[in-house]
C-alpha positions as CSV (number, residue, x, y, z in Angstrom):
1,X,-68.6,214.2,-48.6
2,X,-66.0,212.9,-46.6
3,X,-68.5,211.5,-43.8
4,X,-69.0,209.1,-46.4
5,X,-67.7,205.4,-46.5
6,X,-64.4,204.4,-48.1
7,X,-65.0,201.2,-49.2
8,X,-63.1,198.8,-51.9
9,X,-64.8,197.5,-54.9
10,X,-65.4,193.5,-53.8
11,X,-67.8,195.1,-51.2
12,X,-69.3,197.4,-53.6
13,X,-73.0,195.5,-54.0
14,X,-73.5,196.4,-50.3
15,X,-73.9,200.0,-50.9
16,X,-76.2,200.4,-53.5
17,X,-78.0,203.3,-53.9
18,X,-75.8,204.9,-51.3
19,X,-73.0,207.8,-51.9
20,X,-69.2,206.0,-51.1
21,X,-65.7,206.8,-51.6
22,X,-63.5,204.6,-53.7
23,X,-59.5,205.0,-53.9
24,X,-57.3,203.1,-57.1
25,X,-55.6,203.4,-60.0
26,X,-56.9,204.1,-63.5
27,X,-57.0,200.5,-65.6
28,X,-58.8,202.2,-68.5
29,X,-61.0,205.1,-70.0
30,X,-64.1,205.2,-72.4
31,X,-65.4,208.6,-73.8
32,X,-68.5,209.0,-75.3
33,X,-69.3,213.0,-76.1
34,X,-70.4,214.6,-72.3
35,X,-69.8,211.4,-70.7
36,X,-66.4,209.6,-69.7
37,X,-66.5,206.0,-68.1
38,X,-63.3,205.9,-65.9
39,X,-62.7,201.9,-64.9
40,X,-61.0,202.2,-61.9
41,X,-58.9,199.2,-60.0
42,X,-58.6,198.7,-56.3
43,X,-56.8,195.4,-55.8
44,X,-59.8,193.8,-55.2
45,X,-61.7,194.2,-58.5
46,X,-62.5,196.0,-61.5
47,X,-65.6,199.0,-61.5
48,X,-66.9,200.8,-64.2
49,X,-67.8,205.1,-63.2
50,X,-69.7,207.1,-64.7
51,X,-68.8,210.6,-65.0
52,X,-71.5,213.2,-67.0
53,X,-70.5,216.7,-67.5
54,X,-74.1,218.0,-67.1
55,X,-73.4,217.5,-63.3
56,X,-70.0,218.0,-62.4
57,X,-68.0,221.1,-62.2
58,X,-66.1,221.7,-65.5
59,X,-62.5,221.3,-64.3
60,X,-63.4,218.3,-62.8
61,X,-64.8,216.6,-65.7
62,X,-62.1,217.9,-68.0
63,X,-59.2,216.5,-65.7
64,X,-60.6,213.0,-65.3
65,X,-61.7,213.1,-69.2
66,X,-57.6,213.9,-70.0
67,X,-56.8,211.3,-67.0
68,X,-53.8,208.6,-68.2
69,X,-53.8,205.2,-67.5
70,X,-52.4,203.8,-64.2
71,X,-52.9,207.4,-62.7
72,X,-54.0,206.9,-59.2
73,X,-57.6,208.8,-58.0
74,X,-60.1,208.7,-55.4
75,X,-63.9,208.9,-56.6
76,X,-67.0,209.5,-54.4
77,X,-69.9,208.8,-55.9
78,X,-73.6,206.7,-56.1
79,X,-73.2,203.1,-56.4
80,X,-75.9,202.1,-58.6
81,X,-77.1,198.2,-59.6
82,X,-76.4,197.9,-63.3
83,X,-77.3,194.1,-64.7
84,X,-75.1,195.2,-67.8
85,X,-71.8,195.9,-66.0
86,X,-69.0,193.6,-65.0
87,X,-69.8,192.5,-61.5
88,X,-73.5,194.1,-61.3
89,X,-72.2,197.9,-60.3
90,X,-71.7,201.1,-61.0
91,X,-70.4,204.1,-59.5
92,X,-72.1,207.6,-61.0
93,X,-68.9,210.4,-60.3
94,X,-69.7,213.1,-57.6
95,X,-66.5,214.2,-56.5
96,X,-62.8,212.9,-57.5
97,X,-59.5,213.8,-56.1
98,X,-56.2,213.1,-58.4
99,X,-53.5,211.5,-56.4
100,X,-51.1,211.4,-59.2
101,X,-51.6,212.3,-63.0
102,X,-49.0,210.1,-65.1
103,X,-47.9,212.7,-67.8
104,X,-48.0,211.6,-71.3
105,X,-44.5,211.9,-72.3
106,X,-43.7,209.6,-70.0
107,X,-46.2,206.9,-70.1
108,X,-47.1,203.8,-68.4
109,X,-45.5,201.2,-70.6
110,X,-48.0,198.2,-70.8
111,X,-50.8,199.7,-72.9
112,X,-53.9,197.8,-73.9
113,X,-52.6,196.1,-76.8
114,X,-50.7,192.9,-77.4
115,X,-47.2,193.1,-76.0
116,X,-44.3,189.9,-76.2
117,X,-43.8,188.1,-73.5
118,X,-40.2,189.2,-72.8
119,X,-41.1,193.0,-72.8
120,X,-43.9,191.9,-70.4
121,X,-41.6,189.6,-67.9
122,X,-39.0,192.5,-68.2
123,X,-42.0,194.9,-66.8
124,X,-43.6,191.9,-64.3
125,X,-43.8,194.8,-61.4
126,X,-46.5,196.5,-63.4
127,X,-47.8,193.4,-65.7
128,X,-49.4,191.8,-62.5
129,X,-51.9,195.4,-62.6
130,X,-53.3,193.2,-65.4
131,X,-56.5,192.2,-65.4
132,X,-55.2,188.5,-66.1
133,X,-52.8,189.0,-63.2
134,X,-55.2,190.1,-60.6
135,X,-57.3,186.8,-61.6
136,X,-54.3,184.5,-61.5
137,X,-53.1,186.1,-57.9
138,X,-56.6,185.6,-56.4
139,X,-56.7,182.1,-57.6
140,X,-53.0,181.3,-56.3
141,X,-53.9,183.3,-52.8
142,X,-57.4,180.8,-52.7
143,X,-55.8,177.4,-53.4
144,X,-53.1,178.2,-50.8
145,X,-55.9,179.3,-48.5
146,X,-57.4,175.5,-49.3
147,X,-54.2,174.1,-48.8
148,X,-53.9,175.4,-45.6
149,X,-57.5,174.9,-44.4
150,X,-57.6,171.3,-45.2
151,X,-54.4,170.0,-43.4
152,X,-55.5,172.4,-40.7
153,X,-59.0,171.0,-40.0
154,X,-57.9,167.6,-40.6
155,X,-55.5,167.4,-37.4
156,X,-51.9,168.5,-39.1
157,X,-49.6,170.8,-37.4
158,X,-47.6,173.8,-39.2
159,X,-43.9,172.7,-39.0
160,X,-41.5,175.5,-40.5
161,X,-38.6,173.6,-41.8
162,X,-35.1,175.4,-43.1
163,X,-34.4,176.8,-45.9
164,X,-30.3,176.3,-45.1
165,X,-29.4,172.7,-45.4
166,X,-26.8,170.5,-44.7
167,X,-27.2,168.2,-47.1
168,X,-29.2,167.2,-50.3
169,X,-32.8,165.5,-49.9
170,X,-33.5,164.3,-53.6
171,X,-29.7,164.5,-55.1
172,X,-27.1,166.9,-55.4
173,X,-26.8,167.8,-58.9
174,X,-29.9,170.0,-58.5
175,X,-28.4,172.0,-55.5
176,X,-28.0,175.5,-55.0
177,X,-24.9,175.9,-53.1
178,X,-24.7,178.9,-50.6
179,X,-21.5,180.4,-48.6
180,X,-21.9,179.9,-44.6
181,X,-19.6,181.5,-42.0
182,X,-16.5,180.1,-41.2
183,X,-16.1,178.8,-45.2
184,X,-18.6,176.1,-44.2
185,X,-21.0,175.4,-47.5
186,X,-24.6,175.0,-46.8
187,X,-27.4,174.8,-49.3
188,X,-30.6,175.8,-50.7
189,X,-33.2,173.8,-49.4
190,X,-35.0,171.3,-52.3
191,X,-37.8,169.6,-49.9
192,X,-38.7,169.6,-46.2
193,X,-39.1,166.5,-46.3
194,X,-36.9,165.0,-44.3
195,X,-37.0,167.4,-41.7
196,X,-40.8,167.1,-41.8
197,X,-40.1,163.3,-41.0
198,X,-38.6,164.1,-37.6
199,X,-41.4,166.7,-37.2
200,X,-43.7,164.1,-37.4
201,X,-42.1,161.4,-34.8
202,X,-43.3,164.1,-32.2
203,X,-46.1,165.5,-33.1
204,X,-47.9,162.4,-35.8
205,X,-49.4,164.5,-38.5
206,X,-47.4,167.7,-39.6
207,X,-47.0,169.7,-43.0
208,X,-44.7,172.2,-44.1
209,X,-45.0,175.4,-46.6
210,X,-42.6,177.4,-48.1
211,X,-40.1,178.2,-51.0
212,X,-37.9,175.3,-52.7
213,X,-34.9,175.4,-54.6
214,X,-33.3,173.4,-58.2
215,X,-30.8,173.9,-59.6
216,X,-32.3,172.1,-62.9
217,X,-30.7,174.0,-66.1
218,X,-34.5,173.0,-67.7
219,X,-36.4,175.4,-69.2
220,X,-39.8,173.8,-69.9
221,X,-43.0,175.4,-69.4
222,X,-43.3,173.2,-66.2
223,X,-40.5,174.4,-64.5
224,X,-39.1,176.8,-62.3
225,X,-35.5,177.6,-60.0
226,X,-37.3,179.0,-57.0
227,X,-41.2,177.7,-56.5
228,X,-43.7,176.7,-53.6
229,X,-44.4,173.8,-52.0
230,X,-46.6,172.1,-49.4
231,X,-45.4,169.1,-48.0
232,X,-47.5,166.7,-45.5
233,X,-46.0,163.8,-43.4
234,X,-47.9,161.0,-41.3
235,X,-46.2,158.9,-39.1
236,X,-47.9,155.5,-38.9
237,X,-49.0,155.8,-42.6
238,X,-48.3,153.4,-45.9
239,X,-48.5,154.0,-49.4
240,X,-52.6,154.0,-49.6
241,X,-53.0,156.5,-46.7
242,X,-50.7,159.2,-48.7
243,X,-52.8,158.3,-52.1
244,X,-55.9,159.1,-50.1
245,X,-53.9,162.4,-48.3
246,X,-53.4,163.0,-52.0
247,X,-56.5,162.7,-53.4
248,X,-58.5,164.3,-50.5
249,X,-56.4,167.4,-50.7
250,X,-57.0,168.0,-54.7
251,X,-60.7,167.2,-53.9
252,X,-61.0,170.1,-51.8
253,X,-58.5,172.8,-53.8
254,X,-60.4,172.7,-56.8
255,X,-63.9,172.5,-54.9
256,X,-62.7,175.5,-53.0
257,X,-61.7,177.5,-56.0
258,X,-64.8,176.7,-58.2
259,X,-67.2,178.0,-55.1
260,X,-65.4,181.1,-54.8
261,X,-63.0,182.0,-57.8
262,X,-66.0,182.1,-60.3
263,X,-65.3,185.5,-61.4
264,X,-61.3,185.3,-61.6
265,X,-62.0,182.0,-63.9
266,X,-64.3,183.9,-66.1
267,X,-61.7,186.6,-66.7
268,X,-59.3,183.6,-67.5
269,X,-61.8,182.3,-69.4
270,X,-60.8,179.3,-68.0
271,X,-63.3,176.3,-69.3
272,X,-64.4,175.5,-65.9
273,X,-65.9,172.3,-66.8
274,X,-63.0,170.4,-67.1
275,X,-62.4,171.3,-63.4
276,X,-66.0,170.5,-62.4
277,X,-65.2,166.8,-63.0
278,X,-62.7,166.3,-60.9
279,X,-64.0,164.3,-58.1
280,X,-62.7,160.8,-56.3
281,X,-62.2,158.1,-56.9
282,X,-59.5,159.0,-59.4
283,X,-57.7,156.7,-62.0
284,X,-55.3,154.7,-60.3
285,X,-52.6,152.2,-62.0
286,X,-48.7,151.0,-61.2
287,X,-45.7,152.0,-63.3
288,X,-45.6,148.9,-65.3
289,X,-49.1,149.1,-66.0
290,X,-48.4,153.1,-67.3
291,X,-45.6,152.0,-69.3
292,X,-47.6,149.4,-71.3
293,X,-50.2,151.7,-71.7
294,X,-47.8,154.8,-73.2
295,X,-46.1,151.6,-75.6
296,X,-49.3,151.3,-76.6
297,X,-49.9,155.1,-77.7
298,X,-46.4,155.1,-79.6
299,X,-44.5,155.9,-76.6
300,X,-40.7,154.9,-77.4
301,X,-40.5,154.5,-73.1
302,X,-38.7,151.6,-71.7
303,X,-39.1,150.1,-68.4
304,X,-36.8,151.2,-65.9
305,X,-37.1,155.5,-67.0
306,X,-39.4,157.4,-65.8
307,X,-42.3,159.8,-67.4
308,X,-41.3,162.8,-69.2
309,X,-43.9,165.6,-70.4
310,X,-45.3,164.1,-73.1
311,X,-45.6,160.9,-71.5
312,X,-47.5,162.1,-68.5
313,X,-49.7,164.3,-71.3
314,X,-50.3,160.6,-72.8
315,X,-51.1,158.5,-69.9
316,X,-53.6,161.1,-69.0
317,X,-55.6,161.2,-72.0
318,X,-59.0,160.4,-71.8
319,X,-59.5,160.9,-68.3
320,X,-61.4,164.0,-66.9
321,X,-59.6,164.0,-63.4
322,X,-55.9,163.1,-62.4
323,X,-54.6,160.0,-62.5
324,X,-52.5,158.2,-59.7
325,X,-49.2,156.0,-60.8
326,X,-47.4,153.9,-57.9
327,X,-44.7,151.6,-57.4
328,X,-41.8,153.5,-60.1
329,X,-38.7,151.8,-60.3
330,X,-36.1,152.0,-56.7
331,X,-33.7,153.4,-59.4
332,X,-35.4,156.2,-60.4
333,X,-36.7,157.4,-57.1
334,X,-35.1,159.1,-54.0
335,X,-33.1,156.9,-51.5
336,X,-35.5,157.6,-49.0
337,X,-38.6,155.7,-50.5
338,X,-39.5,152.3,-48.5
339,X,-38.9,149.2,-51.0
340,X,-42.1,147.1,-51.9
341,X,-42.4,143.7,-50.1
342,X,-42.9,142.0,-53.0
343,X,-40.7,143.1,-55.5
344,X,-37.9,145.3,-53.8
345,X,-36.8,146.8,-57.3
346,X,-40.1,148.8,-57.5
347,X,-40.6,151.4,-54.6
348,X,-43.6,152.2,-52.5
349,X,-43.9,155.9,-54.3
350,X,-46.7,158.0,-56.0
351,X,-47.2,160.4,-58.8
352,X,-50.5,162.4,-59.0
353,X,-50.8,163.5,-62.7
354,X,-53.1,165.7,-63.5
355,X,-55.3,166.0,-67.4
356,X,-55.0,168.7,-69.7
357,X,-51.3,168.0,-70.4
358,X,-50.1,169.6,-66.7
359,X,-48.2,166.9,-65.1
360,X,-47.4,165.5,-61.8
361,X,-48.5,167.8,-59.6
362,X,-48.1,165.3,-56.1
363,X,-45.0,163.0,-55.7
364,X,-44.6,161.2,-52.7
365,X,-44.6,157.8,-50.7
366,X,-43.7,155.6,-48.3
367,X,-40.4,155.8,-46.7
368,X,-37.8,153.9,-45.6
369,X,-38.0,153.3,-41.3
370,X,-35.1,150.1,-41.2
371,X,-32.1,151.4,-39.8
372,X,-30.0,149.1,-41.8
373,X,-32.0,149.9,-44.9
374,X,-31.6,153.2,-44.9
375,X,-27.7,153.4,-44.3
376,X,-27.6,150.6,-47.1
377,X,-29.3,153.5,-49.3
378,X,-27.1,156.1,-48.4
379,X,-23.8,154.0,-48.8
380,X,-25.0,153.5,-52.6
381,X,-26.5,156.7,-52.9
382,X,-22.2,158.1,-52.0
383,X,-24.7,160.5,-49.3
384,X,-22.2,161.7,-46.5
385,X,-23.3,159.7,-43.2
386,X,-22.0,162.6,-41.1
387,X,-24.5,164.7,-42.2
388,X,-27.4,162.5,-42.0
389,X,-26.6,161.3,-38.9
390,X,-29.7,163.3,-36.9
391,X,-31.9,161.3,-39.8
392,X,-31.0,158.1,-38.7
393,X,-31.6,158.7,-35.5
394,X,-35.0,158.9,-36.5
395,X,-34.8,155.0,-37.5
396,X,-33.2,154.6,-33.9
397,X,-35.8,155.9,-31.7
398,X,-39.2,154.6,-32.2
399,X,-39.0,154.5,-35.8
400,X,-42.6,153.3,-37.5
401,X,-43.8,153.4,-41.4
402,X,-44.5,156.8,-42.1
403,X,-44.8,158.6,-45.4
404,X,-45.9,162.0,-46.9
405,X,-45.8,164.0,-50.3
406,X,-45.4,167.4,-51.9
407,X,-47.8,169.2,-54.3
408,X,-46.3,172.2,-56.1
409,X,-48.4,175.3,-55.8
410,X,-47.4,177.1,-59.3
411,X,-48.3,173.8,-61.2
412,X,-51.7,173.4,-59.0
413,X,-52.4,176.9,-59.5
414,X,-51.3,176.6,-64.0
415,X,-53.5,173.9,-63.8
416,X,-56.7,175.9,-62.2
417,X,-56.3,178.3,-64.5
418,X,-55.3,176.9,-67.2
419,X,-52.3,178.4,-68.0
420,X,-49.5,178.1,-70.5
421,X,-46.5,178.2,-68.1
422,X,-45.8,178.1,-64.8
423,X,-44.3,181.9,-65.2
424,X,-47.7,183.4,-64.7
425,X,-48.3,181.6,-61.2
426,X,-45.7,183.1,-59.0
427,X,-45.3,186.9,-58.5
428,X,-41.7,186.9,-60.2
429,X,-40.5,183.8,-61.4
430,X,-37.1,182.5,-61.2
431,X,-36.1,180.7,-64.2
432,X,-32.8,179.4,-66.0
433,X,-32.4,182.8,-67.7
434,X,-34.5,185.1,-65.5
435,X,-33.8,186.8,-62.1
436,X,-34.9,190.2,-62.6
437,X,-37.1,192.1,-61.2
């Protein structure tokens, strides 16, 4: 039967009724007298065999009735439409070839049982064969594939920006510092921002994706040393084009993932309604207005400090959809944000916060295009002018208002799917405590 197709399980509902082969690993195994039901795993879902003894040769049977978990197989077989199986499919056994039989004295460590969380971090390598895993990846691989598609077929431009940096973009206490050549110290990037910025003096609307660092010693479920991030800039924009930028973008991630991550919320068992809701126009308010409403949920917040957890949990209760806060305090934002007209103490920033207690997920703004403005900002920020230099040369040469933002990917995707901690949304998290494997 080798003639016949090798195909993987997602494509499984276009071969009923025809003979197929089907290579993975075993997730789990049912035995009922004569009959065994091997579920096997492919990477791309979850199947349910049927193997009867009646019509396979003995050995055969026996070795895939004794078969350990995680022991990797190829099965040929009938596909065959079953309403009562996960997914609508079944495979009835014909043939099966064992790559590699775990041995039982030796066995693959995350059984089906209820393991702690550090055994299960210690193991991440094998935990993300969970079924819980798989779901999570595909929902993490999706919203990145919205991320990209929506800046893409809305006129933005891919713009890699460095990982090595000069200098800090959002502060230096939150820096990893690296070892250059020649005992020159560089570090680990926290934003492309403001390379982004010069990115989009030549090209107008540009974005930016790829791994940040900070060097935050925080170890809340909403944090992370090492994380993604997609970071859009607009040249020619003020603070309501990057609200819109903002809200468009969330608009489409979760609109993407509800049409085609069904199945991976189900296994989540994600309530999916909550997500349903989220739609534009969402809640929109200014930091003084946020404040008086937290005071007036028993907040002990003062004006001037900005959100912490439970404070963002607060300000969104009641709502079914994130809400937008602008115009913090100058003091408590980045030097870089453009001052508002009106009052210069408050700048021309954003938070997008979204419900269910998972926090800003956007942060961005305006920024700062006077020349003498910005090296004001840097002079009482102590930043090193040397190293800024090429930045304000960007407030030299044809500088206009421009502003941008960046949304974190493992607090989009924990919110999606409704996870606990941002652990579970990146392949191996780096945390305060955690580097390995």
């Amino acid at each position: 039967m080798n003639d016949c197709p090798r195909v993987s399980i997602k494509s499984i509902g276009h071969y009923d009724g025809q003979t197929v082969r089907l290579s993975g690993w075993l997730y789990n195994l049912r035995r009922s007298g004569k009959i065994a039901f091997p579920i096997l795993r492919d990477g791309t879902g979850f199947l349910q065999c049927v193997a009867v003894k009646a019509e396979l040769p003995e050995s055969t049977f026996e070795a895939l009735r004794e078969l350990t978990q995680e022991s990797s197989l190829t099965v040929t077989g009938k596909v065959r439409a079953e309403s009562r199986a996960p997914g609508g499919y079944e495979l009835d056994v014909q043939e099966v070839t064992i790559h590699q039989r775990i041995p039982e004295e030796d066995p693959y460590p995350i059984t089906p049982k209820e393991h702690g969380i550090d055994f299960l971090m210690d193991r991440r390598h094998l935990w993300l064969r969970s079924k819980r895993q798989f779901a999570i990846a595909r929902i993490r691989h999706e919203v990145i594939r919205a991320v990209r598609d929506f800046f893409d077929d809305n006129g933005f431009t891919l713009v890699d920006c460095p990982i090595f940096t000069p200098a800090a973009c959002e502060g230096t206490s939150t820096l990893f510092e690296v070892d250059y050549f020649e005992d020159e110290k560089v570090y680990l990037t926290q934003s492309g921002q403001l390379y982004n910025e010069a990115n989009a003096m030549a090209l107008g609307k540009v974005y930016c994706f790829g791994p940040t660092f900070r060097a935050e010693k925080s170890k809340t479920r909403r944090h992370l040393t090492e994380f993604w991030m997609v970071e859009p800039e607009m040249a020619y924009a003020t603070l309501e084009d990057v609200k819109e930028l903002a809200e468009g973008l969330v608009c489409s991630i979760v609109a993407r993932v509800l049409d085609r991550r069904r199945e991976e919320l189900k296994i989540l068992e994600r309530d999916t309604s909550k997500l349903e809701t989220v739609k534009g126009p969402f809640p929109r308010m200014s930091y003084d207005e946020a404040v008086k409403i937290l005071q007036g949920k028993g907040s002990t917040i003062e004006w001037g400090t900005d959100f912490g957890n439970t404070d963002e949990t607060l300000l969104t209760e009641g709502y079914d959809r994130p809400v937008m806060v602008d115009r913090y305090p100058t003091e408590i934002k980045a030097f870089y944000f453009e001052p508002d007209a009106d009052r210069p103490e408050l700048a021309l920033g954003v938070d997008l916060i979204a419900p269910e207690g998972y926090g800003e997920i956007i942060g961005g703004g305006q920024r700062i295009h006077d020349l003498n403005l910005l090296l004001k900002r840097l002079e009482e920020h102590k930043l090193p002018r040397e190293a800024f230099e090429w930045y304000v040369d960007l407030r030299k040469f044809g500088a206009v208002p421009h502003g941008g933002f960046g949304m974190g990917i493992e607090r989009t995707v924990s919110w999606m799917c409704g996870l606990d901690h941002l652990r579970e949304a990146i392949a191996y998290p780096r945390m305060l405590y955690r580097t390995r494997p």
